[in-house]
Structures are given as C-alpha cells and as structure tokens.
C-alpha positions as CSV (number, residue, x, y, z in Angstrom):
1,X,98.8,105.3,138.6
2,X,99.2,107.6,135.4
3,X,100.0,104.9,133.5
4,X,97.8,102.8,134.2
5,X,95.1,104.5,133.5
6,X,96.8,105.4,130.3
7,X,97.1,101.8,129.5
8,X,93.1,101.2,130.0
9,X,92.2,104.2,128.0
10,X,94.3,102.9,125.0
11,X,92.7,99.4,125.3
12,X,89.3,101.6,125.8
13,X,90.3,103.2,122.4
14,X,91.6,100.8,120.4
15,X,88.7,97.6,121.5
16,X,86.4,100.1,120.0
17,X,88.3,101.0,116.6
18,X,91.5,99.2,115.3
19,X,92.2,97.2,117.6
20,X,88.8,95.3,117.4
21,X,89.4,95.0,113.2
22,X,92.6,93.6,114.3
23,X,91.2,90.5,116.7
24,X,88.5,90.1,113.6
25,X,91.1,90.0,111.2
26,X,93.5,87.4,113.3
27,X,90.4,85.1,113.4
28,X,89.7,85.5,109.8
29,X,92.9,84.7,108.3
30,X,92.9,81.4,110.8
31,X,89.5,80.9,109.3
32,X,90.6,81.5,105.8
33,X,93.8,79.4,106.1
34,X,92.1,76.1,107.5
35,X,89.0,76.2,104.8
36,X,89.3,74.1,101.9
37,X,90.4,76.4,99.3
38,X,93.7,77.8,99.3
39,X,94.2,81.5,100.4
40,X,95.4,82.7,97.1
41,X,92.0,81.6,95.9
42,X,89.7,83.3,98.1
43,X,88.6,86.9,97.8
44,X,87.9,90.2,100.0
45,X,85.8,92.9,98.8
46,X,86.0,95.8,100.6
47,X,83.1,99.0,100.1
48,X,80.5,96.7,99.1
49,X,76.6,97.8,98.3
50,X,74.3,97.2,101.3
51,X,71.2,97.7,99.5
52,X,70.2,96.9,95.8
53,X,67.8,100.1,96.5
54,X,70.1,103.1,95.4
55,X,69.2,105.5,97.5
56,X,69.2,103.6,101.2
57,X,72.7,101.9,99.6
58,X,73.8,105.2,99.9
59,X,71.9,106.3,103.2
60,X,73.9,103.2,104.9
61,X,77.2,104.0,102.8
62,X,77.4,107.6,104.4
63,X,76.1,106.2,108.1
64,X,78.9,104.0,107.8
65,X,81.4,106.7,107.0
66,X,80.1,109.1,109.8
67,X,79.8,106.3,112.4
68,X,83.1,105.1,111.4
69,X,84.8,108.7,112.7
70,X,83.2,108.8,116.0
71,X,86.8,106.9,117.6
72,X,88.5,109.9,115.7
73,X,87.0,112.1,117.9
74,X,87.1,110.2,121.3
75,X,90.7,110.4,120.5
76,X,91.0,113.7,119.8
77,X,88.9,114.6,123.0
78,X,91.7,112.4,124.7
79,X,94.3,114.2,123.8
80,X,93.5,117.8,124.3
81,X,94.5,119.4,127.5
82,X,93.6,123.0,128.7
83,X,95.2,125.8,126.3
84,X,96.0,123.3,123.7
85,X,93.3,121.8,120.8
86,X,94.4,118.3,120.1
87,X,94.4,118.4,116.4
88,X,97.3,120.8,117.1
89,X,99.1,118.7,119.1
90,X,99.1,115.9,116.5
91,X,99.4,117.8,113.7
92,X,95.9,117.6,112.4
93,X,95.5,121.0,111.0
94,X,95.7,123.1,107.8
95,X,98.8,125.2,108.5
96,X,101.4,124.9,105.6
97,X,99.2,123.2,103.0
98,X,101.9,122.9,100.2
99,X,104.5,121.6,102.4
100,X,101.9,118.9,103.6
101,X,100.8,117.9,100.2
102,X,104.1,117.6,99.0
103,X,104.9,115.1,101.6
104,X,101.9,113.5,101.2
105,X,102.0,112.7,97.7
106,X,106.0,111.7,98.6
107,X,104.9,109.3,100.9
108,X,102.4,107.8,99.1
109,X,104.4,107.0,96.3
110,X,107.0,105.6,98.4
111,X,104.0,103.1,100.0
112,X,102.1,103.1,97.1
113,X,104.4,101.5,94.5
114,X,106.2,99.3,96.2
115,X,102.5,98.2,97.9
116,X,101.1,97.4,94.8
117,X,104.2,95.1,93.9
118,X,103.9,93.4,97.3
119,X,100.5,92.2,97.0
120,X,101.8,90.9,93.3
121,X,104.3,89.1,94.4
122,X,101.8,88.0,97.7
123,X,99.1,87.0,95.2
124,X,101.6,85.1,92.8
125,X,102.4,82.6,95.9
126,X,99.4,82.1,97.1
127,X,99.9,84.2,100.2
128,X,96.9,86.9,100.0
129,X,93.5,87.0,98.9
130,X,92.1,88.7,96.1
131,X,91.4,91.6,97.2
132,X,88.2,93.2,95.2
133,X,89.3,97.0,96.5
134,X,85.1,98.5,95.7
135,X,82.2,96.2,94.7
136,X,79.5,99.2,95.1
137,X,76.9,99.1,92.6
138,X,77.3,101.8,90.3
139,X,75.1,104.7,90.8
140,X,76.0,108.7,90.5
141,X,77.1,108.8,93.9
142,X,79.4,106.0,93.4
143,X,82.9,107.3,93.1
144,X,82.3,110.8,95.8
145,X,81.1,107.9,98.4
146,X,84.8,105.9,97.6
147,X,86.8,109.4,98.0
148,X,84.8,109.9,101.3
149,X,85.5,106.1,102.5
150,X,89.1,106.9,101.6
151,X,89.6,110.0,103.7
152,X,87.5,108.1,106.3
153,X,89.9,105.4,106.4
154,X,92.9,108.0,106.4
155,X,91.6,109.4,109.1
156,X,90.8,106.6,111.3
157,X,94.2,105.1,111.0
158,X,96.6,107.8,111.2
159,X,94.7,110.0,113.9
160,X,94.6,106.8,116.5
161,X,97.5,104.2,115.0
162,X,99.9,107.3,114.0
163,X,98.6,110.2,116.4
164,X,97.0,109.3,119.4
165,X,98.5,105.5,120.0
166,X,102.2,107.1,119.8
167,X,101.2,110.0,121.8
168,X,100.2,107.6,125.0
169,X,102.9,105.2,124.8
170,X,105.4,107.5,124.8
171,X,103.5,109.2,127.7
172,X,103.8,105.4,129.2
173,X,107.2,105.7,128.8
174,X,107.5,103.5,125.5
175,X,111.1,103.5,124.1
176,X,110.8,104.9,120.6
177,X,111.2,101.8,119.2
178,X,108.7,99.7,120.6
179,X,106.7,102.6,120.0
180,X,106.6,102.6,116.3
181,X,107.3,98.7,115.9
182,X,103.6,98.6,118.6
183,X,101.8,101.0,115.7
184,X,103.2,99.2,112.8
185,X,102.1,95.8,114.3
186,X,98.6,97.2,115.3
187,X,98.2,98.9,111.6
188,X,99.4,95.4,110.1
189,X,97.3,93.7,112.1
190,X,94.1,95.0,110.8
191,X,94.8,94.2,107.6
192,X,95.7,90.2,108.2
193,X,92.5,89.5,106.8
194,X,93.8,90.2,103.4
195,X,96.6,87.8,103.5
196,X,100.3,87.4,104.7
197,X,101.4,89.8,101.8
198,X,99.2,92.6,102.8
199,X,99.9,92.5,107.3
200,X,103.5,92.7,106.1
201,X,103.4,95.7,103.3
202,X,101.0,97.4,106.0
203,X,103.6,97.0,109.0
204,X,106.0,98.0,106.8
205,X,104.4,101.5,105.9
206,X,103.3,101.5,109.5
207,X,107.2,101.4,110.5
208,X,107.5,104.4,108.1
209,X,104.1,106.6,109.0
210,X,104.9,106.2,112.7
211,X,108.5,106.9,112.3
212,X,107.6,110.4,110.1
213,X,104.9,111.6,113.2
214,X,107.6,110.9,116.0
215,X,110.2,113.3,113.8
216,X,107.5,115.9,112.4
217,X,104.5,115.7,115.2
218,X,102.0,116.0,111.6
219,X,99.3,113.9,110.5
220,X,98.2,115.5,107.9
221,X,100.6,114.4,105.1
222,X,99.8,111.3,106.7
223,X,96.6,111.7,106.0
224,X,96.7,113.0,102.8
225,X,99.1,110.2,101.6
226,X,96.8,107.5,103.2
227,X,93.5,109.3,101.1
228,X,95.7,109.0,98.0
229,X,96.8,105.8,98.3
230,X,93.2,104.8,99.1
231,X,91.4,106.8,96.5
232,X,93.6,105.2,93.5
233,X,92.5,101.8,95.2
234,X,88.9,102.0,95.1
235,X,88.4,104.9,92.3
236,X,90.3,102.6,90.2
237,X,89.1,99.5,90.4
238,X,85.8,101.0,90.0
239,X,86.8,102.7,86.5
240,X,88.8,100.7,85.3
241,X,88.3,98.2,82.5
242,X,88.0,94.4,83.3
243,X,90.8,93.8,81.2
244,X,93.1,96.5,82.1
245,X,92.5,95.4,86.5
246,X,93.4,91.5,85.0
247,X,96.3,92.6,83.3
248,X,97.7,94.0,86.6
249,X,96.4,91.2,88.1
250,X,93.7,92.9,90.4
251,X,90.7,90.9,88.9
C-alpha cells in the first residue's frame, strides 16, 4: 500500500515539474526532427524577454523564478517527517560551506568542460539545436535576473531529480541502479528539446549527480555546481562579444 502511494505521489510531483518539461520536450524534438529544416539548423533560446516594457519584463522574469520553486517546496514538505526538517535529510543546508563549494566547483568542472565539448561535437553533426543560452533584452537588471534563473534551475533539478526522486524510489525499494539510471533518464529527458547531444551530456551528468547524493546524502554542492554551470551559460552569452560566442561556436 506504501508503495503505492509512493508511486502516485512521485507521478503527483514530477507531472507538475520535470517530468511535465520532459513529455514537452519528447514532443518537441519529434516536432523539431520532422519539420523541414534540419535540427542542426534550428535554435532554442532559453530566458527570453516577455515584455519589450522593462520593468513588467522584469515583474514576469521574477514571477517566473518564484513560481518556478513552488515544486521545491512540495517536495521538501514531502519529505520531512516528525523530528527531522527535510532540507537536512537531503542535504540542503549550509553546514560545512568550504567542503560544499569545493565539491561544487569540482563537479562542475567535471560537467562543465566536457559539456561544452559535447554540444560541439552535437552541433558539428547536426544532432542539437542552437542553443541561444539568454536572449533577455538588456536592462540593469539583466545579469542578477540570469544568476537568480540559474540557482532557480539548480534548485529545481537537484532538490526533486537528485533529492527527493532518489529518496522515494529507494523507499519503493529501487535497486541502486535503476535508481540513478531513472534520475539520469528523467534529468536527460527534459532537456531532449535541445537535441540528441544535449539528452545524452545531461544523462550523463545525471548518472554522476545522482550517484554523488546516494554516497554523500548532500545537495548542495549539487546545487552549487548546477548554479555555476548555469551562470557561466547565460552570464556569458549575455557578455560576451558576438565574435568571441561564434568563435566557440555558440552563435
């Protein structure tokens, strides 16, 4: 009976965060790959301007953002019991801020690099979409509003893909692998939208995030590592010259 309540509660949780991106995304890149042009010329912008009026761009940025966490904290309601906050059960806490940073920044450059050289290589055969990482208009508020969509994102993902989803599947009784190769497949799924190139470099660091919380029960390097990885995404590409986004072939 535990379980299957379990098992509704994690579809509850997921068909109203990632999970939903993911069955957009799967119809999108069926969409994308039977239109006329070929994937490798199509584009994706992500953190576009809503508004060419400044300031109710930016109301609708920051509603976005705060709307955004609200399955962060259904799952973090889900997961605390009596005696015991949920953000300390995953891991979601400031405790030992040096020794989270420093695995942060480790595990963002061990996704980050080799990320960037995967969606080369994807965009070189045609297998992923250009993906235009911030299109906001430039304004002030600009670059704070892509650090806060970062962390947004960092916490979305590795709270319910990395935290919560592992949490109940083990409770299911999930064997460890198909408990990080369900996370990884849900966290690459998400992102199909972008292309072949980018479901697989996403699985792969979902292999990795999933694997690191089921050994160290923390997602805040997680987090941190995700914000990182996201911030150098959209930051740059907003800051960055034209020239200097073609030459890595970003633009």
């Amino acid at each position: 009976m535990l379980r299957v309540r379990l098992r509704t509660e994690v579809l509850i949780v997921l068909g109203l965060s990632l999970g939903q991106s993911a069955v957009y995304a799967v119809v999108t890149i069926v969409a994308r790959l039977t239109a006329g042009t070929p994937l490798g010329e199509q584009t994706a912008a992500l953190n576009p301007s809503r508004s060419a009026r400044p300031y109710l761009d930016l109301t609708y940025q920051l509603l976005g953002i705060g709307f955004a966490l609200v399955p962060v904290a259904l799952a973090l309601f889900l997961l605390s019991e009596p005696g015991r906050r949920a953000t300390a059960r995953i891991g979601l806490d400031l405790r030992r801020p040096w020794r989270n940073l420093g695995a942060g920044v480790g595990l963002a450059a061990l996704i980050g690099v080799p990320g960037l050289g995967l969606y080369l290589l994807g965009r070189a055969l045609g297998l992923t979409v250009e993906v235009q990482a911030a299109t906001l208009n430039q304004h002030w508020w600009t670059v704070p509003v892509l650090i806060l969509a970062a962390l947004q994102n960092a916490l979305l993902e590795e709270v319910v893909v990395a935290g919560y989803l592992v949490e109940r599947l083990e409770q299911m009784g999930w064997r460890p692998g198909a408990v990080v190769g369900a996370s990884a497949l849900v966290r690459g799924a998400y992102h199909l939208y972008q292309g072949i190139g980018p479901f697989v470099g996403n699985a792969v660091m979902g292999v990795i995030f999933a694997a690191y919380y089921r050994r160290r029960r923390r997602t805040t390097p997680l987090v941190i590592a995700h914000t990182l990885i996201d911030v150098v995404a959209f930051v740059g590409y907003t800051v960055l010259p034209a020239g200097v986004l073609a030459s890595l072939g970003l633009a």
